[in-house]
C-alpha positions as CSV (number, residue, x, y, z in Angstrom):
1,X,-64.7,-3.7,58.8
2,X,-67.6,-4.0,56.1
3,X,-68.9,-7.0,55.3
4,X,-67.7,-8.7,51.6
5,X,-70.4,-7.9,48.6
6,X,-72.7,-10.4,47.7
7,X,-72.6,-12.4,44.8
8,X,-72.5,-15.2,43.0
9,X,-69.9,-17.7,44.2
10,X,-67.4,-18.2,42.7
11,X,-65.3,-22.0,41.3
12,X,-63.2,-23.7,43.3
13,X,-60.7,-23.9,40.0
14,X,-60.4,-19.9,39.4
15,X,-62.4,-20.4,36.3
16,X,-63.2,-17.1,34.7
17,X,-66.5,-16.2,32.6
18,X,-66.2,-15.7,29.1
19,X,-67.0,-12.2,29.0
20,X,-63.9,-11.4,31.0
21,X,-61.7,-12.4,28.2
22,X,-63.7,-10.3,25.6
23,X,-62.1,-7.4,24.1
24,X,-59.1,-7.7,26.3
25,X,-56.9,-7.0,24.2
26,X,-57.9,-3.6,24.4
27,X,-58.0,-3.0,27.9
28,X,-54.4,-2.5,30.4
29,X,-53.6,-4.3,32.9
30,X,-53.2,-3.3,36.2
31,X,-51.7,-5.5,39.6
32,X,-52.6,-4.7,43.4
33,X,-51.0,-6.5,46.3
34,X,-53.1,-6.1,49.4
35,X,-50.5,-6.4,52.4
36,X,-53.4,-6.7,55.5
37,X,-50.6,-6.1,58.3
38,X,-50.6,-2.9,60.6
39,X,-48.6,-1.9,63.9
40,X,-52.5,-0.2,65.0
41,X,-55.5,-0.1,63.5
42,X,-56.6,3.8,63.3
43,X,-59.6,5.0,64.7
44,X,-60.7,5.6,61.1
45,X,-60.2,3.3,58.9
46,X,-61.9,0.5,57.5
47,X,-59.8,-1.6,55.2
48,X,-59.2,-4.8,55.7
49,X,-56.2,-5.1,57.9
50,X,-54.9,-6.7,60.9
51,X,-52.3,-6.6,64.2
52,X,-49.3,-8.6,64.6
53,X,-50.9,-10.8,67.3
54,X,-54.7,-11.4,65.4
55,X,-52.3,-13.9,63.1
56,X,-51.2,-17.4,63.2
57,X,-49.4,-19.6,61.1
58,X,-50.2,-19.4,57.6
59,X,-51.2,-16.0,57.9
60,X,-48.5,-14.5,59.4
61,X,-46.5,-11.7,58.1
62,X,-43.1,-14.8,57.7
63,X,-45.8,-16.7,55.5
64,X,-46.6,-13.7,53.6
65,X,-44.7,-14.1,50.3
66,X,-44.9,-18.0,49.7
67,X,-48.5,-17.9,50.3
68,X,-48.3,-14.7,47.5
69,X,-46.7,-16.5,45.1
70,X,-48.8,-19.6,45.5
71,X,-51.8,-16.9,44.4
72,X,-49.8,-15.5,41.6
73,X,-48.9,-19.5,40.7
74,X,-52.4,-19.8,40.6
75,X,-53.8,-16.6,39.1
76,X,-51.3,-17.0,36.1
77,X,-52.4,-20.6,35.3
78,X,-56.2,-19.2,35.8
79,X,-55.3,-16.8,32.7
80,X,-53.8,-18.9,30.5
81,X,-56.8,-21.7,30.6
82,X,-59.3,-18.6,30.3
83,X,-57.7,-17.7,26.8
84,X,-56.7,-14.1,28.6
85,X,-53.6,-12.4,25.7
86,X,-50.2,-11.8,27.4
87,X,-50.5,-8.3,27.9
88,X,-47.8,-6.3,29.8
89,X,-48.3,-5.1,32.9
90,X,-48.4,-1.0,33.3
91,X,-48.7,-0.9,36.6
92,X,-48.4,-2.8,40.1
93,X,-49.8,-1.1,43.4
94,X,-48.9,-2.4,47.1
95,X,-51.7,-1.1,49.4
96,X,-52.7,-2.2,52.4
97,X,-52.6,-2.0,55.3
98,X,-49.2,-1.1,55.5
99,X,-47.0,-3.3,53.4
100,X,-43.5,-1.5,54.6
101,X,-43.8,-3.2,58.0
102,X,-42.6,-6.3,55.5
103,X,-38.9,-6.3,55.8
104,X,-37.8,-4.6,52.3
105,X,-36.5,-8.1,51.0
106,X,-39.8,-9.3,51.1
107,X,-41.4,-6.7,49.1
108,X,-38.6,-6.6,46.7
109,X,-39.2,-10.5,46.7
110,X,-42.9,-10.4,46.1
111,X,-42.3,-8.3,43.4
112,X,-39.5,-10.4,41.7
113,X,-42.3,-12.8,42.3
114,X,-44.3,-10.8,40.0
115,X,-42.1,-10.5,37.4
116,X,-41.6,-14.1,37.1
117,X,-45.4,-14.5,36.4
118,X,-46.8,-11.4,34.5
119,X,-44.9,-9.8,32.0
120,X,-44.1,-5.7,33.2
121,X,-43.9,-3.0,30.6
122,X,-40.3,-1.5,30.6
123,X,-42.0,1.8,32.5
124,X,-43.7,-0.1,35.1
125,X,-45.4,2.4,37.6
126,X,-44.5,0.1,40.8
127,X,-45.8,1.9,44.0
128,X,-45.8,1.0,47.6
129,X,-47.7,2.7,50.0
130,X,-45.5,3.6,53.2
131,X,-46.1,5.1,57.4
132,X,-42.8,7.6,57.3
133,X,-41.8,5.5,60.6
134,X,-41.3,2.5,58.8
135,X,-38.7,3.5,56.5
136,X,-34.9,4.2,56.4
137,X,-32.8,4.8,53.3
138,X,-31.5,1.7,53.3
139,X,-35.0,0.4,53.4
140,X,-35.8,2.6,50.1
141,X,-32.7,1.8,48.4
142,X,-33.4,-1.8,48.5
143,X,-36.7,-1.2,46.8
144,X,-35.2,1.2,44.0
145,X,-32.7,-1.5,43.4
146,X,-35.7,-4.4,43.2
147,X,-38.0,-1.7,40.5
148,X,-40.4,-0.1,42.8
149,X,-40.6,3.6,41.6
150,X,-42.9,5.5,43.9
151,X,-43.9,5.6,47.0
152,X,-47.0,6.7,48.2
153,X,-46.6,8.0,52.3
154,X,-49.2,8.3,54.7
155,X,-48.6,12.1,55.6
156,X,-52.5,12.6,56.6
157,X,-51.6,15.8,58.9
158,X,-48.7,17.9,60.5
159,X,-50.5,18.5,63.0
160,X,-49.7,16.1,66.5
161,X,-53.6,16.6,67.7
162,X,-54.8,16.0,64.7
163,X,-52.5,13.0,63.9
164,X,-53.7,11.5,67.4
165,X,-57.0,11.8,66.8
166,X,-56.3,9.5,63.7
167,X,-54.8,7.3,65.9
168,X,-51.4,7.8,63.3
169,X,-48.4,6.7,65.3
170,X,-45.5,9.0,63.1
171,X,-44.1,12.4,64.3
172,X,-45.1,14.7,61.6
173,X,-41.8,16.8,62.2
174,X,-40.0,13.6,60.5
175,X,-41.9,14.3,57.5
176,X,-39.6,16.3,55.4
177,X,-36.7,14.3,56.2
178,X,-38.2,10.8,55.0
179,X,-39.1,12.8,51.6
180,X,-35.9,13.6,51.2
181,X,-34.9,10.1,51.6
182,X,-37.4,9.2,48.9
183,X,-36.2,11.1,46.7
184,X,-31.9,10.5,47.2
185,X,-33.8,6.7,46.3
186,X,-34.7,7.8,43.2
187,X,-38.2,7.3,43.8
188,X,-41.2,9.6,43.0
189,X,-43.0,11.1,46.3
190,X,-46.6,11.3,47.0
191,X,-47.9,12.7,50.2
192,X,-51.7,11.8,51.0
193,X,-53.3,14.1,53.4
194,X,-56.6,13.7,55.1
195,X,-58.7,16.9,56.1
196,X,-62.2,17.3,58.4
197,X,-60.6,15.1,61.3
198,X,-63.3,16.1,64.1
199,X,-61.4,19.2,65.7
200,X,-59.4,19.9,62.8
201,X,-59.2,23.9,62.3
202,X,-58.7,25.6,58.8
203,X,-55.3,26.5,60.3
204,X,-54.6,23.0,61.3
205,X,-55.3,22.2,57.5
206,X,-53.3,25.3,56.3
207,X,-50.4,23.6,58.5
208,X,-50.4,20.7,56.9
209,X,-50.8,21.9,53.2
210,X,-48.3,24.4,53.7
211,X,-45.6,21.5,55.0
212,X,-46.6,18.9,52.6
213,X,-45.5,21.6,49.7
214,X,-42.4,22.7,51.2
215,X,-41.3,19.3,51.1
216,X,-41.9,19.5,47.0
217,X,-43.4,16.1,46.5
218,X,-44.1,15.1,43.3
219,X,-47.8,14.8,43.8
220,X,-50.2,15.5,46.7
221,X,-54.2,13.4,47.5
222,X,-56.3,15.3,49.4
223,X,-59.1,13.2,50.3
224,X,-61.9,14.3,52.5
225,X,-62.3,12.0,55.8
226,X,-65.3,9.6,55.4
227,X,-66.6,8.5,58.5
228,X,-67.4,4.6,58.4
229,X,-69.9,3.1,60.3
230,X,-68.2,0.1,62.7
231,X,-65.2,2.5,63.0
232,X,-63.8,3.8,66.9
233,X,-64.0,7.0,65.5
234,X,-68.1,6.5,64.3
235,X,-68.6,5.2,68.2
236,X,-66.7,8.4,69.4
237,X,-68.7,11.1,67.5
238,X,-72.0,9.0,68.4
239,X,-71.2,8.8,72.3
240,X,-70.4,13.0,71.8
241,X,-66.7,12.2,72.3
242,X,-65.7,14.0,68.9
243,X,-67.6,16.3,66.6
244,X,-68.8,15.2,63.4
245,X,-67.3,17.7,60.7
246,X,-69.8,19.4,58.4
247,X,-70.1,19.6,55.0
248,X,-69.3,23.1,54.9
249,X,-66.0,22.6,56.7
250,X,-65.0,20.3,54.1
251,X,-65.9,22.5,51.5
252,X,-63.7,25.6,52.7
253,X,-60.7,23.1,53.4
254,X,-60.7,21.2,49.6
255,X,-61.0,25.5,48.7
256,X,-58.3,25.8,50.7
257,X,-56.0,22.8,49.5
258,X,-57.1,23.9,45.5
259,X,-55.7,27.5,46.0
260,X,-52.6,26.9,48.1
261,X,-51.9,23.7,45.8
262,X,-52.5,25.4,42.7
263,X,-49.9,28.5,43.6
264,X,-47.5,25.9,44.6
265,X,-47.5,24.6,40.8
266,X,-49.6,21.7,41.3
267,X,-52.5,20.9,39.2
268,X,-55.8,18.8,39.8
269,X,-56.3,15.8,37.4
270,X,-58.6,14.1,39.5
271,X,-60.8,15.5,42.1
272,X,-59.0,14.3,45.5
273,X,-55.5,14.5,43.4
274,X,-52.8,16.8,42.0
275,X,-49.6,16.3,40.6
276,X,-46.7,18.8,39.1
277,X,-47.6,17.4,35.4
278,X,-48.5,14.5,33.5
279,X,-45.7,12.4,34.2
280,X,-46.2,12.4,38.0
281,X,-49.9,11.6,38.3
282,X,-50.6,8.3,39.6
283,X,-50.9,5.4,36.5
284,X,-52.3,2.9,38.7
285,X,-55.3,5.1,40.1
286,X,-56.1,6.1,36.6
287,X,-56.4,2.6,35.5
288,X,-59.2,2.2,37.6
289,X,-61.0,5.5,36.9
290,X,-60.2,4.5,33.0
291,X,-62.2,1.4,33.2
292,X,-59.3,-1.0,32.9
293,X,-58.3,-4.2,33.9
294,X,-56.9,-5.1,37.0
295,X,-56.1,-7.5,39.6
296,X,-55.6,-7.6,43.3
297,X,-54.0,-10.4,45.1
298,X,-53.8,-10.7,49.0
299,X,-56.5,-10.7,51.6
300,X,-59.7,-9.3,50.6
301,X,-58.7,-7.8,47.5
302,X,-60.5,-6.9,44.7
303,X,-60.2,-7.6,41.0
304,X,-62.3,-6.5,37.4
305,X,-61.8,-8.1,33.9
306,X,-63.8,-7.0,31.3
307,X,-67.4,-6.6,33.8
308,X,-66.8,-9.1,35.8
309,X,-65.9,-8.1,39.3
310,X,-64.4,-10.9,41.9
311,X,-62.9,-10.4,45.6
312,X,-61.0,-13.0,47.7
313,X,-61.5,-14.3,51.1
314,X,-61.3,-11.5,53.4
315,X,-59.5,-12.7,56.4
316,X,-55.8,-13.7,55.7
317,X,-56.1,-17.6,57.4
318,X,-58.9,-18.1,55.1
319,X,-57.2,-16.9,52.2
320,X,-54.4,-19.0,53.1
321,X,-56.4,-22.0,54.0
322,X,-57.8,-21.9,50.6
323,X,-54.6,-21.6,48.8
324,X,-52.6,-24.4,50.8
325,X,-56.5,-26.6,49.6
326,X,-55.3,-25.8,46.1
327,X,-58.2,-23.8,45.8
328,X,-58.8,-19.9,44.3
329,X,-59.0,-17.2,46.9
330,X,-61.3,-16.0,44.5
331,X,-64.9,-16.5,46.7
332,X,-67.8,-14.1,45.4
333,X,-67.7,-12.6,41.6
334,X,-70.6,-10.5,39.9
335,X,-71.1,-10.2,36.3
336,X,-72.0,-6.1,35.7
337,X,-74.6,-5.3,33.2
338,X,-74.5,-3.1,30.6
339,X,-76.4,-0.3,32.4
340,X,-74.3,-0.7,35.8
341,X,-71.1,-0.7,33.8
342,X,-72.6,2.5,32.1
343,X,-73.0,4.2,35.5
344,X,-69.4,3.3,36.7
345,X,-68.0,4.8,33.5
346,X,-69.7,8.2,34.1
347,X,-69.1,8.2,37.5
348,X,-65.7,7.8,37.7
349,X,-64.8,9.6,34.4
350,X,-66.7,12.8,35.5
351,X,-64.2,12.9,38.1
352,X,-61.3,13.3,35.8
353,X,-59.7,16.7,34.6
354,X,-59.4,15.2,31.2
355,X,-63.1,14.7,31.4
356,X,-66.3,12.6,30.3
357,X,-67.4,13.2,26.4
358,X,-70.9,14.8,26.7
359,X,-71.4,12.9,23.9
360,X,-71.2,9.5,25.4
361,X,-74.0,10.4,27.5
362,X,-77.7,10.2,27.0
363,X,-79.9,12.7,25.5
364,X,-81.3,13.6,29.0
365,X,-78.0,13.5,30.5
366,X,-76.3,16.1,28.0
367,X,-79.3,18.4,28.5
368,X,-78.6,18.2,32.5
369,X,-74.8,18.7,31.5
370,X,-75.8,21.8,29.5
371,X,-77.6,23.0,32.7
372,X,-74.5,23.0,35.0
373,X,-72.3,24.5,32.2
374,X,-75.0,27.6,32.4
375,X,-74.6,27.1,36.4
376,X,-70.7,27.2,36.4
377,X,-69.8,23.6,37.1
378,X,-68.2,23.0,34.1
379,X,-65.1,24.5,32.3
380,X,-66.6,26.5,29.9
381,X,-63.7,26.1,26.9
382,X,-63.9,22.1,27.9
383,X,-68.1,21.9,27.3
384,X,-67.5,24.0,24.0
385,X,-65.5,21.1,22.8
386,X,-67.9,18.3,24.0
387,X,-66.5,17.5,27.2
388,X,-67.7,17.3,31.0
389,X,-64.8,18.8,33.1
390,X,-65.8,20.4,36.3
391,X,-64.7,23.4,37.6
392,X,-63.8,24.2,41.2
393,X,-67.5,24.1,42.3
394,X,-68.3,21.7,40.1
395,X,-65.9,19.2,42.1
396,X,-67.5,19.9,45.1
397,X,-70.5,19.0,43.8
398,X,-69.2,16.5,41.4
399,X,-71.7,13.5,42.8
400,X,-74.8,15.5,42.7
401,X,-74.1,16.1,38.8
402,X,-73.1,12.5,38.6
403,X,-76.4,11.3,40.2
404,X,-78.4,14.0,38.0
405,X,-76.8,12.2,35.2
406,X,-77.6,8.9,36.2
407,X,-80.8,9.3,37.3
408,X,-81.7,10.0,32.9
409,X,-80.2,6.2,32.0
């Protein structure tokens, strides 16, 4: 797992800096719960989370919720001495990790916990992220009943080899039947999906596209495998034990998942994202590509108010120790300048269908956006009315136009 940032550490007392509380007002709010606990750690992945038997007491998955709700004890009374407005919360996000190997009481718990803090908007997005061999529909019932409204499942292939490669312990024939019990919940379905696994084949990609839309979810991620450095799978491709996957793989395979997607009635609204319509794209996602407030409680997690950027002690018995001290979790911040706030705007913006307003950018930077509107990366109709919107090419090479941009502030 990669190390924490550094920064500048951050009180004992959850004090906030000043600037986080200007012009919040303006700004939502969003909520993630980092859940660290998994039944294996796959050969991929990075995050920050942990076995059953790497935790003790304090940190177990039993001590879970008190030691959540002493953080969102403490994290409320943070805000009110800060001077931060009540402002509703739009949305509340359990990632992990995999926070439905927590009984469903607990998670309904947690986020009854929640509500007794922060104050949720009548249409609350809550998600939880889900492996389709943790649930049951009893399991999803209860957490319909408790005001969760979506879940988010870890699909990431139909294809067995391709799923054991990822180290994914579900049998991808189960697939369609868990969606159905998500949606009998009353619940809104997203399937994420992972392509350029070393071995995958186009067909193998085809298989799994073509499943995840007879199952009709309500929205669809397709994100490209990263491979991280300190993973299993980084030491398998370097000992030769699995190929690395080429650029150009992923290329034909994000070609792939636009057309098949796209015919299927699905449209992209962020680059690694597509939903049936406006009402089924993900809230809490967009908060953070919007530039909005958020903040994530749990192990490790991340937070932003207004600039400021914090994180909390990575491993859960630190986190824990801290909170039973009467201390914040809260131990590295960094205050974002105006020109790195700049960059984070344009960078994540550019990503969005709705797009970036050429206007916002520099004069160098709208002469370089000019340029790949003559290229074809942008939607032509879209730069005629002043906004950066890239077109199927113009995602694949959506970071290159973003550092081009960049590079002129």
């Amino acid at each position: 797992m990669p190390a924490q940032p550094a920064g500048q550490s951050a009180p004992l007392d959850g004090s906030l800096p000043a600037s986080a509380v200007v012009g919040a007002d303006d700004r939502g709010l969003s909520l993630y719960i980092h859940v660290p606990y998994c039944r294996v750690r796959c050969g991929y992945c990075d995050f920050n989370t942990y076995t059953a038997d790497e935790l003790g007491p304090g940190a177990s998955r039993s001590d879970y919720r008190p030691m959540l709700a002493a953080e969102l004890d403490f994290v409320s009374a943070s805000f009110d001495r800060a001077g931060l407005p009540d402002r509703e919360v739009s949305t509340v996000f359990f990632g992990g990790g995999t926070p439905t190997l927590l009984p469903a009481e607990v998670l309904a718990g947690v986020l009854m916990d929640v509500r007794g803090r922060f104050r949720l908007a009548a249409d609350a997005e809550v998600t939880t992220e889900a492996n389709p061999d943790t649930l049951s529909p009893d399991y999803l019932a209860t957490l319909a009943t408790a005001g969760f409204t979506r879940v988010s499942l870890g699909m990431q292939s139909a294809v067995p080899e391709v799923l054991a490669i990822l180290d994914r312990t579900h049998d991808a024939a189960r697939i369609p039947q868990v969606v159905s019990w998500v949606k009998e919940a009353g619940l809104q379905v997203s399937l994420d999906l992972i392509y350029g696994t070393p071995g995958e084949s186009l067909a193998d990609w085809r298989a799994s596209l073509e499943q995840a839309i007879a199952c009709a979810p309500d929205h669809v991620s397709a994100y490209s495998l990263i491979i991280e450095d300190g993973t299993k799978m980084a030491a398998q491709i370097r000992r030769g034990r699995l190929p690395m996957p080429s650029d150009d793989d992923a290329a034909d395979k994000y070609e792939l998942a636009d057309r098949l997607l796209g015919s299927a009635g699905y449209q992209w609204y962020e680059v690694s994202n597509f939903s049936t319509g406006s009402e089924t794209r993900c809230r809490h996602n967009l908060a953070y590509w919007r530039g909005d407030d958020w903040w994530g409680f749990g192990p490790g997690a991340h937070s932003h108010l207004g600039g400021v950027r914090m994180w909390n002690a990575k491993h859960p018995r630190a986190w824990a120790d801290r909170l039973l001290a009467g201390h914040s979790p809260v131990i590295g911040r960094e205050i974002l300048d105006g020109d790195v706030q700049e960059l984070e705007r344009i960078m994540l913006t550019a990503r969005l269908r709705e797009g970036l307003a050429i206007g916002s950018l520099p004069a160098a930077g709208q002469v370089e956006a000019a340029e790949f509107a003559r290229a074809g990366l942008l939607e032509a109709g879209a730069f005629e009315r002043g906004i950066f919107s890239p077109t199927l090419q113009g995602r694949l090479l959506c970071d290159l136009m973003v550092r081009r941009i960049t590079e002129t502030l």
